[in-house]
N, C-alpha and C positions, 0 to 999 in steps of 0.2 A: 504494500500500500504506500503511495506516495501524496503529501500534502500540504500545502505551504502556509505554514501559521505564523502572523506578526511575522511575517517577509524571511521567514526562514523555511528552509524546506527540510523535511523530514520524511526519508526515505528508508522503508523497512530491508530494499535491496540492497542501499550499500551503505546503512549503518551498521556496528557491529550490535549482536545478538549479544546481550549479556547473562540472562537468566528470564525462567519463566515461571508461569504460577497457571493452575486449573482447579476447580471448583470438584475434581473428580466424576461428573457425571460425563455420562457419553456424548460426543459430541451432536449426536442427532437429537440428545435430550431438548427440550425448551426452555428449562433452564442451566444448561451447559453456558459456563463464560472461562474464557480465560486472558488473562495479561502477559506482557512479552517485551523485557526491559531492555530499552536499546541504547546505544552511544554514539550519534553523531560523529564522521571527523572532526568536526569545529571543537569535539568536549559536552553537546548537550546531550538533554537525556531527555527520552519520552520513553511510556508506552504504547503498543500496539494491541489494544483491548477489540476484543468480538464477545459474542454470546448469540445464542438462540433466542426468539420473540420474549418468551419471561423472566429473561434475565435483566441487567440492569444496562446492558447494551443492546437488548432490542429495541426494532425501530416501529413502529405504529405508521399504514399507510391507510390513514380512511377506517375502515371499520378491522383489514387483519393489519396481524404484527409477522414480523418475520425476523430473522435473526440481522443482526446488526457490526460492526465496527468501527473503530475511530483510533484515532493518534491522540495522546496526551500529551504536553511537551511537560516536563518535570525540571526544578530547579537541583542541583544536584544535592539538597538537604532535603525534600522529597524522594529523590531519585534512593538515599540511602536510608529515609524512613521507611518508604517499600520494599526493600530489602530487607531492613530489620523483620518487618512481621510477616517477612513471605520465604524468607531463605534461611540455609543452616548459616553456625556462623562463619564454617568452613567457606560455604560460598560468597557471603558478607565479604569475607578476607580477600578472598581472588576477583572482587571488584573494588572495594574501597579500601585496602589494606587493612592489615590486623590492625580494630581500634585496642587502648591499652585497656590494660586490666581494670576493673570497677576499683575506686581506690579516689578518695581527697588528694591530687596531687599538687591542687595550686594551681593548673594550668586552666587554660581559659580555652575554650572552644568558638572557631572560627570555620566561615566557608570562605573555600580556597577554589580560585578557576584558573585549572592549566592545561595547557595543552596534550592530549591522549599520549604522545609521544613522549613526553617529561613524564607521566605518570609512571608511563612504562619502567622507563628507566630509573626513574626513584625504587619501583617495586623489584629490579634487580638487584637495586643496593640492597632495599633492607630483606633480601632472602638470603641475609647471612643472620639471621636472628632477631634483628630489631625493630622496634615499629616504624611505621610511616614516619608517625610526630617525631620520632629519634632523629633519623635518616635528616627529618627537614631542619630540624634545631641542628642538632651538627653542622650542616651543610653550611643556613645563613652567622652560625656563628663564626666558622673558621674563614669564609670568605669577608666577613665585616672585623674580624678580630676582635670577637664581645666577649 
């Protein structure tokens, strides 16, 4: 599916596929839906959501309903609260990097936009054991000498 929202386009062919999520009913069900979390070159995120007429993506034409879908565009603190409630945390990790342990650490939580390619390579550095946040604090410390 392709379709251009706030002058952006968002295309299921040649975004990348990140994870998905279904409701478990079949898909000839009527209320079969599922979601399908993607990633822009550019860095965004949407999903690509369907379902059958009684789902919450069916569409109403006149008197029938028939199954339906649409593109979401997701900010990527969206993009990783739907991950929270729809993925393990293993897969959490191999999209948004391992976040740290539950723990009072002081640190302050921010959203952060970079480009697919820097994530990439951040998540090379920290598969030697570290988190993301580690990898990035290291990084802007040793390059600012803080």
């Amino acid at each position: 599916m392709k379709k251009v929202i706030n002058g952006a386009l968002y295309n299921t062919e040649t975004a990348k596929q990140l994870a998905d999520w279904d409701n478990k009913l079949p898909y000839n069900d009527f209320g079969y839906c599922s979601e399908t979390l993607y990633r822009t070159k550019s860095g965004k995120f949407f999903l690509h959501c369907e379902g059958g007429a009684n789902s919450i993506y069916g569409e109403w034409h006149g008197n029938s309903g028939g199954s339906g879908e649409q593109i979401n565009p997701l900010s990527a603190e969206q993009a990783a609260h739907w991950a929270e409630q729809n993925l393990t945390g293993d897969e959490y990790g191999a999209i948004f990097g391992e976040p740290d342990e539950a723990a009072d650490s002081g640190n302050t939580t921010f959203n952060l936009s970079i480009p697919a390619d820097l994530l990439d390579q951040l998540r090379e550095i920290k598969g030697k054991g570290q988190s993301l946040s580690a990898v990035i604090c290291k990084g802007v410390k040793g390059f600012y000498k803080l």
